[in-house]
N, C-alpha and C positions, 0 to 999 in steps of 0.2 A: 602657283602650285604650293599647296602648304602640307606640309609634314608633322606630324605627330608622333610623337614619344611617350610609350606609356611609363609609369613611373615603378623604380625597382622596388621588387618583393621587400629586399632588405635596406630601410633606411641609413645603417651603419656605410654600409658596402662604398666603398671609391670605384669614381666609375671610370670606367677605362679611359683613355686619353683616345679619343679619335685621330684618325692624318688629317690634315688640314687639306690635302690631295682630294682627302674620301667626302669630308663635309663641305665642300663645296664643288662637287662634281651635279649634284642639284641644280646649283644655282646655271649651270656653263648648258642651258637649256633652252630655245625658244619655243616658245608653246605658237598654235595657230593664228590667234590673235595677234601677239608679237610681231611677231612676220607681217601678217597685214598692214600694221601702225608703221611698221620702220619705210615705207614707201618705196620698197622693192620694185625697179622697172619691170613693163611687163612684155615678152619677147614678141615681136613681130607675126614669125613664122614658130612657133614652138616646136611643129610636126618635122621643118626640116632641120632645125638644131638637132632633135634629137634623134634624127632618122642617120644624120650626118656623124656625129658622135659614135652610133651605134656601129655603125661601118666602118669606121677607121680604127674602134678598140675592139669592139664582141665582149663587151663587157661580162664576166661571169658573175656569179652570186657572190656578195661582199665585196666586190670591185668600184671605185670612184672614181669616175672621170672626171675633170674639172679643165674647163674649158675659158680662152680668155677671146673674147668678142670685142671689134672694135665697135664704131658710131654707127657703120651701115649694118651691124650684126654679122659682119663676116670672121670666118675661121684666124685668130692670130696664132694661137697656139695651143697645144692639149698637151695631158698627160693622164695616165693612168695607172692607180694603185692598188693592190690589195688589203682591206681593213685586217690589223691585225686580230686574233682571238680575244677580246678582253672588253670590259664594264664597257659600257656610250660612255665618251667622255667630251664633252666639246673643246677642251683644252687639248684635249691628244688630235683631235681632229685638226685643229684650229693649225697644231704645227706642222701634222704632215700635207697639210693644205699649200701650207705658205712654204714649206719646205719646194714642193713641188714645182710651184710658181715661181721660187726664185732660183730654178733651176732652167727652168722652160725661158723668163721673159724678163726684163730689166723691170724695177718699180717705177711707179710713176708720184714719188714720194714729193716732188720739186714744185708738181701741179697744183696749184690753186683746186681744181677742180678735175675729178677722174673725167677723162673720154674712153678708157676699156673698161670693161665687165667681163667677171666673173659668173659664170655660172657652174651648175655642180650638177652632175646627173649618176644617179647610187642604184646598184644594182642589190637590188635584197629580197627576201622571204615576204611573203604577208599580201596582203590587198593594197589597194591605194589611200588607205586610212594613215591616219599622222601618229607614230610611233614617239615615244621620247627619245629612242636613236635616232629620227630622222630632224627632231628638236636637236638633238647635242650638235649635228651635219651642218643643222640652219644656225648654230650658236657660231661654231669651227669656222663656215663659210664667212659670217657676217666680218669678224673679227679678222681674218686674216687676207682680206682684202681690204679692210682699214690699213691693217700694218702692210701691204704691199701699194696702198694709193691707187687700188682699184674702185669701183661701184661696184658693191652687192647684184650680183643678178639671183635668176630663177636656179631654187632646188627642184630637183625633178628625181621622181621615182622610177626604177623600171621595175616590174614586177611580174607575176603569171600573167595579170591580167593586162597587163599592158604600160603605158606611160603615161605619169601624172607631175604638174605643174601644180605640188602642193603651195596654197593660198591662192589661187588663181582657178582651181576646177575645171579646169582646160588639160583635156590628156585622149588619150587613143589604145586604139587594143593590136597596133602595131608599131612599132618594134616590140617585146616582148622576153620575158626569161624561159618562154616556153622555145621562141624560134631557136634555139640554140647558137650556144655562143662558142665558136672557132678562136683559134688561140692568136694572141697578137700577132704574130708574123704571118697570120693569114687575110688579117685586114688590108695591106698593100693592094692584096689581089678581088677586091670587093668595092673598086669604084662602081661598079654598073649600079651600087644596090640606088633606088630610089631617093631623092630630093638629097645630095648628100651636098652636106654644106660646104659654102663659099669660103675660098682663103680671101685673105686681105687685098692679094696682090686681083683677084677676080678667075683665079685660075683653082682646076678642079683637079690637076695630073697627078698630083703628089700628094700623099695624106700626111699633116704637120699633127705627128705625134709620138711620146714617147710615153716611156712604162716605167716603170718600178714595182717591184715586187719585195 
């Protein structure tokens, strides 16, 4: 992605000093390709990850779940957040991500090589088209499953029109931000909903998830 800068009216003029926050919030970006080349596994069941996810948070608009999968793709642990009001930043992402994760699950920093995944499912406005917010998500995601000694898994959209496994093209027009989303403490009472994902231990009774707001 390249930026352009036209040049000032007045040659004299000092130009302002940028944050260094502000001129590299650019960079903290994956674009589609990106995603592609990094070799992001690709999920088994997608339909029930995220039919599973949906049911245990009821994700609203601006809401991220982010979910940690072991080897069989079973449920380890979740949490759910609300994005604050402010610019895409993959860096702001990147820490309330890992914030999350080292609240929910121990690192696996010691490992030669990760066995859990991370995945990340965002509830937002728009079509199932690739935003630069959903690049800053896929920056955030990437990075802070480095710093926690996870594997990168799948971003995934929820949207009106349904659920998408951006880089992948694989998605569905259920779950959705249309079916409406019930408040966390009503997800407990919404096992019955359809394919809802596996815990680790292979048991379905109890939803392994917490919130942040």
């Amino acid at each position: 992605m390249t930026f352009g800068f036209a040049p000032s009216a007045t040659p004299a003029a000092v130009p302002t000093p940028i944050p260094a926050d502000s001129s590299n919030r650019f960079g903290r970006v994956l674009e589609p390709a990106e995603w592609a080349a990094a070799g992001i596994p690709l999920l088994r069941n997608p339909r029930e990850v995220v039919s599973g996810l949906h049911a245990r948070h009821r994700p609203a608009l601006s809401t991220a779940v982010v979910a940690v999968l072991d080897h069989d793709e079973r449920l380890t642990a979740s949490a759910s957040f609300t994005r604050r009001p402010a610019p895409a930043d993959g860096w702001e992402f990147r820490n309330a991500l890992l914030a999350q994760l080292r609240r929910i699950i121990p690192h696996d920093l010691r490992r030669r090589t990760p066995v859990r995944t991370a995945v990340l499912l965002y509830c937002r406005e728009g079509d199932e088209r690739w935003t630069p917010e959903d690049g800053a998500w896929m920056w955030g995601l990437r990075d802070a499953c480095t710093l926690h000694g996870l594997r990168c898994g799948a971003y995934i959209t929820l949207t009106r029109g349904g659920w998408q496994v951006l880089g992948e093209g694989r998605g569905g027009r259920r779950p959705s931000t249309i079916a409406g989303a019930g408040s966390l403490a009503d997800a407990a009472h919404e096992l019955a909903a359809p394919l809802p994902l596996r815990r680790a231990t292979g048991a379905a009774d109890r939803p392994w998830r917490t919130a942040a707001r």
